[in-house]
C-alpha positions in Angstrom: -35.3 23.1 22.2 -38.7 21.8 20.9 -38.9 18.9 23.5 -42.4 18.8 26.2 -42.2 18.3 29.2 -44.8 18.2 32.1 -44.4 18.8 35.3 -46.4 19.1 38.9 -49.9 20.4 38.6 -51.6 22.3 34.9 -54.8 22.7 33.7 -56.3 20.9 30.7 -56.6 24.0 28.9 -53.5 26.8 28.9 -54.6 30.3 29.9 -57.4 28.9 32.2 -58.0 29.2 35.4 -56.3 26.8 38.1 -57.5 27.0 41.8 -55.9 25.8 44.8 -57.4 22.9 46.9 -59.3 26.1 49.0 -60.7 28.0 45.2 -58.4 30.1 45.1 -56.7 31.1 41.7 -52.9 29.8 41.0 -51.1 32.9 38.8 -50.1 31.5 35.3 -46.7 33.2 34.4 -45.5 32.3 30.3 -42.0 32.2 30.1 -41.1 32.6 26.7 -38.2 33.2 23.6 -38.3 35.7 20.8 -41.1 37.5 21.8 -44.0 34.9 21.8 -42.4 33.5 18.2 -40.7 30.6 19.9 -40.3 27.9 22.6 -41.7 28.6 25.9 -43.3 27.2 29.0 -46.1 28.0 31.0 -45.2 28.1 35.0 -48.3 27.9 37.5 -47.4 30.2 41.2 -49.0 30.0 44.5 -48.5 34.1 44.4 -47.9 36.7 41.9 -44.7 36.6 40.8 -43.9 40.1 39.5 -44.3 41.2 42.9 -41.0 43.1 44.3 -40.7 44.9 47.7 -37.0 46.6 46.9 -34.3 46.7 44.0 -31.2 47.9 44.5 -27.8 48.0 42.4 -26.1 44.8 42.9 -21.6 45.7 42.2 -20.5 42.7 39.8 -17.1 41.3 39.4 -14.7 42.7 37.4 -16.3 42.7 33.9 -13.5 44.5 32.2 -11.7 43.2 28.9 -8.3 44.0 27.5 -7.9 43.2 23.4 -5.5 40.6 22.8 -3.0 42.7 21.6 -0.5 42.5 20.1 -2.1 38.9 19.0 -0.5 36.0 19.6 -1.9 32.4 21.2 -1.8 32.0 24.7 -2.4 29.6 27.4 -4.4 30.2 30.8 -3.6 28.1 33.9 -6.7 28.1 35.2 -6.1 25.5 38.5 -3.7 29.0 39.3 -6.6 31.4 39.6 -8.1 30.2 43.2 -6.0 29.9 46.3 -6.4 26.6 48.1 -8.6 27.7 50.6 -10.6 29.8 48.4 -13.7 27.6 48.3 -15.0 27.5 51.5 -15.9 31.2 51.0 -16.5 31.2 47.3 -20.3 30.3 45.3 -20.7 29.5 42.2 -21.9 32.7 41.1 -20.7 35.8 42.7 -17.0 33.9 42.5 -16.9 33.5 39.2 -13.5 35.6 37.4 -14.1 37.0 33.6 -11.9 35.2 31.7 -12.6 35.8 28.2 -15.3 37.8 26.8 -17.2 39.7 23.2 -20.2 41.2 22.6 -21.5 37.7 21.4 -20.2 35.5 24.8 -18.1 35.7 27.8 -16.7 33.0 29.6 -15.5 33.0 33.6 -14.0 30.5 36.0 -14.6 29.4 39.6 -13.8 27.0 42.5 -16.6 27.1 45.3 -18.5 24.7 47.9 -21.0 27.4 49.1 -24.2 27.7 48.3 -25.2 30.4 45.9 -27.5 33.8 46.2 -30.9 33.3 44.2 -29.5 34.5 40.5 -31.1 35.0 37.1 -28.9 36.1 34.0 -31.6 38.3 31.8 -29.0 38.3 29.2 -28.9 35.6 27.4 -28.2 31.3 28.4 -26.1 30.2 30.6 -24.3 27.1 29.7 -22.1 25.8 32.7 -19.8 23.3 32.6 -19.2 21.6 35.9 -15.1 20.0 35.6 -15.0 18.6 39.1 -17.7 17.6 41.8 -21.5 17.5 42.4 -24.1 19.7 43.1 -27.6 20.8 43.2 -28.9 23.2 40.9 -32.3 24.4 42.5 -34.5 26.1 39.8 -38.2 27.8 39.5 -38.7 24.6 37.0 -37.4 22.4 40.1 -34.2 21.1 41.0 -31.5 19.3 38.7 -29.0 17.2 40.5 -25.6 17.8 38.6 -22.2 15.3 38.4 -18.7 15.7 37.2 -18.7 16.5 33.0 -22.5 17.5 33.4 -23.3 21.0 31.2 -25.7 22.8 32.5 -28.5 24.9 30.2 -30.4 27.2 32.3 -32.4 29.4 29.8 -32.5 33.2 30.1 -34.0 34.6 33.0 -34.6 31.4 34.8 -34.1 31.9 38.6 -31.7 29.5 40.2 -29.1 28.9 43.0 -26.1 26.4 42.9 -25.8 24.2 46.3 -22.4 22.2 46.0 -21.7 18.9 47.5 -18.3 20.1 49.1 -15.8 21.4 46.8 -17.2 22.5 42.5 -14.8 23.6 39.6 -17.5 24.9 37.0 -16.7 26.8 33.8 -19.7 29.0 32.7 -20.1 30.5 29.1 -22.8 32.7 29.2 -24.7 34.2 25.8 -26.6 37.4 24.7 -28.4 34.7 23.1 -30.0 31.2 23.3 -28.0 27.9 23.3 -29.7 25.0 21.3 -28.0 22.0 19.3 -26.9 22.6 16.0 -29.6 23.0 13.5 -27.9 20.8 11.1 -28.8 17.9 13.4 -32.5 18.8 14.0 -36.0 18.0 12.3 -37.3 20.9 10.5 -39.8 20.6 13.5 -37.1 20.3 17.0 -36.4 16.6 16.9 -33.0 15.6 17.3 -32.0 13.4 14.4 -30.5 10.0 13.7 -26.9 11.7 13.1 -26.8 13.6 16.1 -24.1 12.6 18.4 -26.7 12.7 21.3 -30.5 12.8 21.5 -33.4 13.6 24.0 -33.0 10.5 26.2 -29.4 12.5 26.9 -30.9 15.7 28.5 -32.2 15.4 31.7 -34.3 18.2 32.8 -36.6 18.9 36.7 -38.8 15.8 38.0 -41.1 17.4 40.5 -41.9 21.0 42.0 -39.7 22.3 44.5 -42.8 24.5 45.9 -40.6 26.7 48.9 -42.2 29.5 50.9 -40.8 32.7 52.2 -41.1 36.0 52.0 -38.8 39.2 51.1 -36.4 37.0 49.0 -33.5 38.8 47.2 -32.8 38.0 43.6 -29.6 39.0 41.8 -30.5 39.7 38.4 -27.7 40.6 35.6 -28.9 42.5 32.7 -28.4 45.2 30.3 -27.2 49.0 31.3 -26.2 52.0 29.0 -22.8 51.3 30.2 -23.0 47.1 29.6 -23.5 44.7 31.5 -24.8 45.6 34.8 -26.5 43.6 38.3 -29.3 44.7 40.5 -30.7 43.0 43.9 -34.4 42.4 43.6 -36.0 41.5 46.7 -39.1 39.8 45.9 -42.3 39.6 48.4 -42.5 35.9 48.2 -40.1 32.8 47.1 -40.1 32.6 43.2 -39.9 29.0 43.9 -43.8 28.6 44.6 -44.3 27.0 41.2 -46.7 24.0 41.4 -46.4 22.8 37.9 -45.4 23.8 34.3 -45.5 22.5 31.0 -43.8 23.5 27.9 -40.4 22.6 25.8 -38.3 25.8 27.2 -36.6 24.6 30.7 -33.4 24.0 32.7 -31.8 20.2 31.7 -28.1 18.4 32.0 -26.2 17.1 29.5 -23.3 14.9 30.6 -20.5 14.8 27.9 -19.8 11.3 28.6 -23.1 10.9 26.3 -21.2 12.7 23.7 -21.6 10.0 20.7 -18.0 11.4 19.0 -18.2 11.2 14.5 -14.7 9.9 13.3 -13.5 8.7 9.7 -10.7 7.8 7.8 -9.1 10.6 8.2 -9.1 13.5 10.0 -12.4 15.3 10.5 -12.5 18.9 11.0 -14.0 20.8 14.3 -17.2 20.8 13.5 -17.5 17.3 13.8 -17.4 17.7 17.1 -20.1 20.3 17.9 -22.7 20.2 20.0 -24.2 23.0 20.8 -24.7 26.9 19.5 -25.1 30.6 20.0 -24.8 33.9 18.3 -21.7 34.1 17.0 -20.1 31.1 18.5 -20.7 27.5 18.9 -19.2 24.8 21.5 -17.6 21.0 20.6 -16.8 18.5 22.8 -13.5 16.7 22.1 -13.9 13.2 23.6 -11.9 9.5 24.3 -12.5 8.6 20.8 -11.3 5.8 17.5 -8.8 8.2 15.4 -8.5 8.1 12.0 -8.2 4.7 10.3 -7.1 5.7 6.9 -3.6 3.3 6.2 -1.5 7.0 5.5 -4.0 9.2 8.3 -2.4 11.6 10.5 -4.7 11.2 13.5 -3.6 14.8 15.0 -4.8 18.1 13.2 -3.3 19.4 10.8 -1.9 23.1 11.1 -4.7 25.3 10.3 -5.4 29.2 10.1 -8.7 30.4 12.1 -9.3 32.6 9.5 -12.9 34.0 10.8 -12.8 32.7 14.8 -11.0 32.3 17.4 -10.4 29.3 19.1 -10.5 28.7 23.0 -9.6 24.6 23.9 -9.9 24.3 27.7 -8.7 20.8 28.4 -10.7 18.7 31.5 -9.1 14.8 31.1 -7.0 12.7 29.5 -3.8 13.2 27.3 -4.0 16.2 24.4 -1.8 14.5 21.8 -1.8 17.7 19.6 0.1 19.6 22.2 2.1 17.2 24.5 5.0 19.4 25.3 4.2 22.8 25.4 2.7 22.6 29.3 -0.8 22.3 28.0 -2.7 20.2 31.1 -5.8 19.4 32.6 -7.3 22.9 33.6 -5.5 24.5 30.6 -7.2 27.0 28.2 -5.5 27.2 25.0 -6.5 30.9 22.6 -5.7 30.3 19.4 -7.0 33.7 17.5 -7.9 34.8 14.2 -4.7 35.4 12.2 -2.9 33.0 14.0 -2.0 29.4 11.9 -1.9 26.9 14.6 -1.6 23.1 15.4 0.0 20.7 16.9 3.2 20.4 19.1 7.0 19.7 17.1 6.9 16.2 17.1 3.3 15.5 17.9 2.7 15.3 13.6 5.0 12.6 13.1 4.0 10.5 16.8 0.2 10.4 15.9 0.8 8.1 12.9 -0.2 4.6 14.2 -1.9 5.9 16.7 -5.6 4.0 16.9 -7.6 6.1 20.0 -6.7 9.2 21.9 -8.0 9.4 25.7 -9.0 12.7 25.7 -11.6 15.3 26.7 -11.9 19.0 26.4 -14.4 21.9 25.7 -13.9 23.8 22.8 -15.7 27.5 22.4 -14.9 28.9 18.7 -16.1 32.5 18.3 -16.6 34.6 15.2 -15.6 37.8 16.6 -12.3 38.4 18.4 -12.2 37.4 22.2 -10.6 40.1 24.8 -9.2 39.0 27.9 -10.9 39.4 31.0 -8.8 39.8 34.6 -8.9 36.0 35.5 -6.9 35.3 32.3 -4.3 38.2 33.3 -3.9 36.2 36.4 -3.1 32.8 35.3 -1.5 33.2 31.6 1.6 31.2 31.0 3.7 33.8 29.3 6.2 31.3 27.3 3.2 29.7 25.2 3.6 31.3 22.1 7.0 30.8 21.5 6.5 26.6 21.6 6.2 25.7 18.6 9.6 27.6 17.8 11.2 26.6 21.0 12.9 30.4 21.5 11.1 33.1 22.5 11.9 36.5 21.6 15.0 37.3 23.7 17.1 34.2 22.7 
């Protein structure tokens, strides 16, 4: 994301030495994409900060995945998966439960109010969507103050902790890549442009330092192992918050999906008309309260449709879903609609759309381009009748 930002306390000149108010030298850490080739940022410490004291193997959650198989659409009841109580002892990120997941993304679910260990994903960005509550989301960039419908972006391998205002429901897709806006709606030089549904006055990124001391501070870092995706406990010799300034375009920011400018037209537009952001083999739409189709004959819901190359994953945070009224679809639903499968909406919803002038909805959508597996959370919440509701019977009838 080719936007600058400065914060805190940089030299004039990069790679040049910065002293402290007593001439002493501040340690200049770049953190950058792609190997030097892309967007990065230049962090200024009060200590070294490749300096670790222990490292030790840090036992994730269960990462496992079971293929969707035999295929067939489902739906996940995610508001099942946490016990009512379950907060008070849950963070944001050791909570979290797998519930779907590829080589290309996976995404997990949680319900927490404490505050997190220090973390840093060296995978790939993490792009969290926060469906309930506030928090704090103190960074090495500085802190972002995060509200209901607020993503998330923190880069790969930025070091962070999640501090909720009581009670947080946050749904985090995490990459083995980067996450930027659609090329399609950037200048050939990182600009967002004129027919973007949002723009930079939209992402709101750190204000000021957070500059914390302390020593013999433990990390949990999750990375790559011979046998996937592994975690490790680095204890570092001083706080990796000691950052006095930065400057560069590759940083944490929020995007709040109320900002979400939503493209409509006479008649139905198709998914991608609602993206807003991308990865390797998947991108992510926002489906918002929105003017429908205004055509005199349109069919404001979608039509039935065949995913031919991705598989669709709809988790549904507000309003009414027209397409699927009546097939227990709700607020904290995840609908998978897989490759292979044609899908669409509800009996009845086809013919009840026409007239219809604005749907009050809002959902996240995550389409992937290789099959998703279930992970254990979804094995824990699925409504097993799903697929059977656009037939009304089910197998056994």
């Amino acid at each position: 994301m080719a936007y600058y930002r400065q914060i805190g306390s940089v030299p004039p000149k990069r790679h040049t030495q910065h002293r402290t108010p007593d001439g002493g030298l501040y340690y200049e850490e770049l953190m950058g994409e792609e190997g030097f080739s892309s967007d990065s940022s230049l962090l200024y410490h009060r200590h070294i900060p490749s300096a670790i004291v222990d490292s030790t193997v840090w036992e994730l959650p269960d990462q496992s995945t079971t293929p969707n198989h035999p295929l067939k659409p489902r739906h996940l009841k995610l508001h099942e998966l946490f016990a009512a109580d379950a907060a008070a002892a849950t963070d944001v990120v050791t909570g979290r439960r797998l519930i779907l997941g590829n080589a290309d993304v996976r995404i997990s679910y949680v319900v927490a109010a404490e505050a997190s260990p220090l973390y840093r994903n060296s995978i790939g960005d993490e792009m969290v969507y926060l469906e309930s509550g506030s928090a704090t989301v103190e960074t090495v960039f500085g802190s972002l103050n995060v509200r209901q419908g607020d993503y998330v972006l923190i880069p790969r391998a930025t070091t962070h902790r999640w501090v909720p205002d009581g009670e947080v429901r946050a749904y985090a897709i995490e990459a083995n890549s980067h996450i930027v806006p659609p090329k399609r709606y950037l200048s050939k030089f990182g600009q967002l442009l004129e027919n973007a549904p949002f723009c930079e006055r939209d992402l709101h990124g750190p204000t000021d330092p957070l500059l914390t001391e302390g020593t013999d501070v433990e990390v949990l870092v999750k990375h790559r192992g011979s046998t996937g995706i592994v975690g490790t406990r680095m204890t570092y010799a001083n706080h990796p918050f000691d950052v006095v300034g930065w400057d560069g375009c590759l940083y944490p920011y929020t995007f709040n999906i109320s900002d979400y400018e939503p493209i409509t037209g006479r008649v139905h537009q198709p998914p991608p008309a609602h993206q807003a952001f991308e990865g390797a083999g998947f991108v992510i739409c926002n489906f918002v309260p929105r003017k429908v189709d205004y055509h005199p004959l349109s069919i404001p819901v979608p039509y039935y449709h065949s995913n031919v190359d991705s598989d669709e994953i709809m988790f549904y945070v507000g309003g009414d879903y027209e397409a699927r009224k009546g097939s227990g679809i709700g607020q904290g639903s995840i609908s998978i609609h897989p490759g292979g499968h044609a899908h669409g909406p509800q009996p009845g919803a086809y013919e009840r759309s026409i007239g219809a002038e604005f749907f009050d909805e809002l959902a996240v959508m995550v389409d992937t381009f290789r099959p998703l597996e279930l992970g254990e959370g979804a094995l824990a919440c699925e409504d097993s009748e799903y697929a059977w509701t656009w037939a009304g019977r089910g197998p056994a009838q």
